[in-house]
N, C-alpha and C positions, 0 to 999 in steps of 0.2 A: 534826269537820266538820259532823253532820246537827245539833248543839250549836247551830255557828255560824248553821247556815241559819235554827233557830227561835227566836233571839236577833235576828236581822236583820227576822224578818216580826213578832215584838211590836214593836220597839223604832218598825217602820215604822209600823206600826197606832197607837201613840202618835201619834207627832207628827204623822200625817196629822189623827188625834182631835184633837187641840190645835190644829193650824192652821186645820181647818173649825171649830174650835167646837163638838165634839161627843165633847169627853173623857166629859161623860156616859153617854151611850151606850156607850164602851168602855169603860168601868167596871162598867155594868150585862150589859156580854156576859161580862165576864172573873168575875163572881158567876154568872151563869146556868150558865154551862158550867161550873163548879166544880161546882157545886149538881148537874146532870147527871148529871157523869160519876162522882160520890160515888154518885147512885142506879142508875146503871146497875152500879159495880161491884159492889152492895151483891143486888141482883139476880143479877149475874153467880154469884158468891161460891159462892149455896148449890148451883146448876145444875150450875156447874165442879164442884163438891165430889164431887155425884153422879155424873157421869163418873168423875172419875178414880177415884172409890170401884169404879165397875164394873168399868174399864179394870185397874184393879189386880187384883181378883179374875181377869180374863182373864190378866193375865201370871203369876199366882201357878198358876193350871190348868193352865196349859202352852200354853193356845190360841195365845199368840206367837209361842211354840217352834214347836210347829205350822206356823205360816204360813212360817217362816223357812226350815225342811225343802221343804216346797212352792215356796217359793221360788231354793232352792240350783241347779235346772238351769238357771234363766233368768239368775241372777247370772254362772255359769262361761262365758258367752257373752259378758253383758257387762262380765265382767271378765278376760280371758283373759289379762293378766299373772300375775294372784293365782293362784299355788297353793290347790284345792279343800281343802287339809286346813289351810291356812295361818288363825290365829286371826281375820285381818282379814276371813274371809270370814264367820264368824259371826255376829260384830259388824255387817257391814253386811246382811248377811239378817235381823237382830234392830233393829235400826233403821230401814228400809226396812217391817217388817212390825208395828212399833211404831205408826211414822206413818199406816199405811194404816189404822190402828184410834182416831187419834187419840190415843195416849197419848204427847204433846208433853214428858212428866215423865221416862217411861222410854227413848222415841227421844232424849233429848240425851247421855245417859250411852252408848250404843249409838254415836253418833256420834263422839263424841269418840276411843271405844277405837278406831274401824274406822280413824278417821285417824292413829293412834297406831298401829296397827297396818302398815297401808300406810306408812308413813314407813321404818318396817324394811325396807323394800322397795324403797327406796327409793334410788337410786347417788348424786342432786343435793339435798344435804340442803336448798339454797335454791329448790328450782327442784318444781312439785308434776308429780306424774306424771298418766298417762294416767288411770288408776285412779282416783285422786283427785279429777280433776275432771271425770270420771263418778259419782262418788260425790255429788259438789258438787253435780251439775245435776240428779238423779233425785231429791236430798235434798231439793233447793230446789222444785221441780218436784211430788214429793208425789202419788205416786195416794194417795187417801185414798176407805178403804170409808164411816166414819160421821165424819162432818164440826162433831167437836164444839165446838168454838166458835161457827162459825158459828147451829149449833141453839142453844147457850144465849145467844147474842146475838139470835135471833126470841122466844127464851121470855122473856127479862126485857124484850123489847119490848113482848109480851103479843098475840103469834103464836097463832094457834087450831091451826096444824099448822106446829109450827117443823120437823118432820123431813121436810118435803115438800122441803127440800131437796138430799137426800141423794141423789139420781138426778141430777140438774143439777149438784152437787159433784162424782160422778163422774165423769162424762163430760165437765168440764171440766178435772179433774186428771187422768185419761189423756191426755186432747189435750197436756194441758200436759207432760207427761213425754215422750211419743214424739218432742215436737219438741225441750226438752232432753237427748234424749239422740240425736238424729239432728245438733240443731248439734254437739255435742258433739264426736260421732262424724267429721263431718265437718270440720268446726276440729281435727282430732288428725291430719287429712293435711296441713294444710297445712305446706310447711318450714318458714315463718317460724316456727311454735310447737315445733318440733322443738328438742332439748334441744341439739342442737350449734352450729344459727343463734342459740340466746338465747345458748352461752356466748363466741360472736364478735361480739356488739354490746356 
């Protein structure tokens, strides 16, 4: 679908160029942005590199491990399906404490198990549980402690303090999470999402 939609805004952009007369133009944007986004990745490249070079030395110290442990009373709240000793709850305390560190490499493998996990758990093999999409909207949602992309997008802009963002990151990805997981929480009363109203429509 998101295919279709950016097949529909060049194809628009053409012929609008062609009918005003100013294919030019969108020939000369379609080279520039090329040419950009070649130097932006090319910039990106070695920044990214550095992160995850560090991020990895942190997950290979245990410091993830770490966070994940720290994290385990606040997860059995909000997951009060999931048995505490059950693998799924690992998994999402190691992805959840992945992401808040930025390491976008090692939280997808982390993600993947916790849903693999929670499936086992699962009674409606079609239908996602409670847990799940708690997991879905704190995953999406993201506290994140150091905000690394964002910093190596200020650095290869040529930012004098790309890490001045990291305070304003935070406290927009807490906001962001308490309300994903308050809708959440509150969309899980209602019946209509209730597993017995889905299997009578």
């Amino acid at each position: 679908m998101l295919n279709l939609i950016w097949l529909g805004m060049i194809l628009t952009s053409i012929i609008v160029g062609v009918i005003e007369g100013r294919i030019d133009e969108v020939v000369r944007a379609v080279t520039d942005s090329a040419k950009l986004g070649f130097e932006l990745a090319l910039g990106l490249a070695g920044i990214m590199c550095l992160w995850l070079g560090i991020m990895s030395i942190a997950t290979e110290s245990g410091l993830i491990k770490l966070l994940s442990n720290v994290l385990r009373p606040i997860l059995r709240r909000l997951f009060p399906d999931v048995p505490t000793d059950h693998p799924a709850m690992g998994a999402i305390a190691m992805n959840i404490a992945a992401n808040m560190l930025g390491v976008a490499n090692a939280a997808t493998p982390f993600g993947l198990q916790a849903m693999k996990e929670l499936q086992t758990l699962n009674q409606h093999a079609k239908i996602a549980t409670n847990s799940m999409c708690t997991f879905l909207a704190i995953n999406t949602s993201s506290v994140q402690l150091i905000p690394a992309t964002a910093i190596a997008y200020l650095a290869a802009n040529g930012s004098t303090n790309p890490t001045s963002v990291v305070f304003s990151a935070l406290v927009a990805t807490i906001c962001s999470t308490v309300v994903a997981i308050t809708v959440v929480t509150q969309l899980a009363k209602l019946s209509v999402f209730r597993v017995g109203k889905v299997d009578s429509l």
